[in-house]
N, C-alpha and C positions, 0 to 999 in steps of 0.2 A: 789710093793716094801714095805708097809707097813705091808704085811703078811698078811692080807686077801683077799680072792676071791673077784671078778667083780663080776655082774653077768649082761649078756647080756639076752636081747630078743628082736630078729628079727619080724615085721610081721607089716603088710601093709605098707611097703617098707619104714618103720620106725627103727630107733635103738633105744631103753631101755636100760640104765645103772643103775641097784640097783634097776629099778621097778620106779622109780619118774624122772630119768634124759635122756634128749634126746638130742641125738649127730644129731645136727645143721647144723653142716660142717664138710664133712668126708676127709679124704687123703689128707692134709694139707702136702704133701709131704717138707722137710727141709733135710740136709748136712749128720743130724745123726739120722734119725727116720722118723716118720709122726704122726702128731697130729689132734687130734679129739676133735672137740669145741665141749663141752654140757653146756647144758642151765642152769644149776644146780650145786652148786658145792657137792660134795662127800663125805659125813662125815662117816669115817668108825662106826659101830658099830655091838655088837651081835648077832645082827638078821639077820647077810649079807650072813651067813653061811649053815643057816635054808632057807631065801629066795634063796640061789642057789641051793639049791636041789629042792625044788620046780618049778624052772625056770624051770633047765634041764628035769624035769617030763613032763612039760608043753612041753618044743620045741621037745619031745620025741613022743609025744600024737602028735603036730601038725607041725611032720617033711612035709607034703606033703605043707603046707601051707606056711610053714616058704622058704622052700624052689622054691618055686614058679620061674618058670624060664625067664629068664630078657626078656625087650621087644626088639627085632631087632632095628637100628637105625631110622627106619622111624615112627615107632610105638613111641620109647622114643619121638622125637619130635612133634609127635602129641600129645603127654600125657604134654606138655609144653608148656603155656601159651603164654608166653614170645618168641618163637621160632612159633607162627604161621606163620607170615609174609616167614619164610626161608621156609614153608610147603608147602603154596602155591605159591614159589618161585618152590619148588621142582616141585610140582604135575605139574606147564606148562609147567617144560625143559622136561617132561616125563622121570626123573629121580627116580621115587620112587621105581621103583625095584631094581635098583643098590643099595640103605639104605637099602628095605629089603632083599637081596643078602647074599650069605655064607658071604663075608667079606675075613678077616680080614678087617675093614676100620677104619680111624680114621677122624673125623669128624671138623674141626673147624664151629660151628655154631655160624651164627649174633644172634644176638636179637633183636626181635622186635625196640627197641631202636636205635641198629644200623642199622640198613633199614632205619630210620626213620633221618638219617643224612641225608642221599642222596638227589637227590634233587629229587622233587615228579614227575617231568616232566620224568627224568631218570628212574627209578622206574618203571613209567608205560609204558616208553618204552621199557624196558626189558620183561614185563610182555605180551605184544603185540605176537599174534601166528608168525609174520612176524618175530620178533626178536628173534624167539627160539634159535640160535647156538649161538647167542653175550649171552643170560642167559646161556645156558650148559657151554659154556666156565668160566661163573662165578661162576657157584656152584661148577664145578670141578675141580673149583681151590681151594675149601674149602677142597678138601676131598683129603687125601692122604692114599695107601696103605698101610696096617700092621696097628698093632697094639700100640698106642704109649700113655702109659702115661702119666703124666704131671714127671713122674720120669728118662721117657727114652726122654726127651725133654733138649737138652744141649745148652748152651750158645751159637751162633752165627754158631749153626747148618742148613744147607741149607736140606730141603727137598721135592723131587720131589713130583710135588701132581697129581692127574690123568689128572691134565688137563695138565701135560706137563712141567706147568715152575714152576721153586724153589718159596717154604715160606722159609722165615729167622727167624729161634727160636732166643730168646732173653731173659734173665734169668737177673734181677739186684740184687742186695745185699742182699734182702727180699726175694730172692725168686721170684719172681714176673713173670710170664711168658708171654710175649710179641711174637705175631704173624707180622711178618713187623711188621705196626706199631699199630693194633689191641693188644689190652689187655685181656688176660685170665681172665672171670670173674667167670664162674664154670668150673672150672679142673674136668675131669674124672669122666664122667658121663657113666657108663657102660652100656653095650646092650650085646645083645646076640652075635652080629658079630661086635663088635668093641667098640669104645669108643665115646663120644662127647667131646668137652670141646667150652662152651660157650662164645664169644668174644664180645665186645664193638665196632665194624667196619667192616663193610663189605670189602675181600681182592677182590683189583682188577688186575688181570692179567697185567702185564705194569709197574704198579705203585708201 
């Protein structure tokens, strides 16, 4: 709006604004737009002009890079930290081909953190080969069919998840997106066959 160009660059699954600023939190989905925190604030000046021709030279030169294609859902949560615990949650309900599956899927994942509410006695009997159907029934309650962003997710929306019984979307004033009673803590985390969005609670079927 102040009349001169952005100029983006894409690449190792990084954003660039202007060459110095890097966008932190993406898809900040809100009522009239979506907003993109960078780390940096943005001071127009006359070089921003000359440096977008030069970007676009660059993302031209290394479209094969820039564009790199995303990783399936079981791939994105191995490449996350913070989500091993749901990986090797997945790997013993023998669920990891369903994440790496066509999809569409949409994924509500624990975080490590929230596994780590449970109580440890639980946990490890979920994780037991004797208990495999009591885990499938709790991952496949995280994942439900199609594709849903943190923008197609509505206030006190019920949706069927593969395991059968409804999650309850919950949306407060801020925005703020609430699974039961799990909290949205990365929205829309993209993959090639669907989305993630990262939660603070593991949902349990029943409850």
């Amino acid at each position: 709006m102040n009349g001169q160009p952005l100029v983006f660059v894409v690449a190792g699954g990084k954003v660039l604004v202007n060459g110095n600023s890097t966008v932190v939190q993406a898809n900040v989905d809100t009522s009239n737009g979506v907003v993109h925190v960078v780390d940096t604030v943005l001071i127009p000046n006359a070089q921003v002009t000359e440096l977008a021709a030069k970007a676009a030279k660059w993302n031209a030169k290394n479209l094969r890079q820039v564009a790199a294609p995303l990783p399936n859902l079981l791939q994105l949560a191995q490449s996350v930290p913070q989500l091993s615990t749901l990986v090797a949650a997945v790997t013993a309900a023998g669920l990891g081909s369903v994440l790496a599956g066509p999809g569409p899927l949409t994924v509500f994942a624990p975080s490590n953190q929230a596994f780590a509410k449970l109580p440890a006695d639980f946990l490890n009997y979920l994780l037991q080969p004797a208990n495999k159907a009591a885990l499938i029934d709790i991952i496949t309650y995280h994942v439900v069919p199609g594709n849903y962003s943190s923008g197609d997710l509505h206030d006190h929306e019920d949706i069927k998840t593969a395991e059968g019984k409804n999650v309850t979307i919950f949306k407060d004033q801020r925005g703020q997106i609430f699974v039961n009673f799990a909290r949205v803590i990365a929205p829309n985390n993209e993959a090639s066959n669907g989305v993630a969005h990262i939660i603070d609670e593991v949902l349990l079927p029943g409850f």
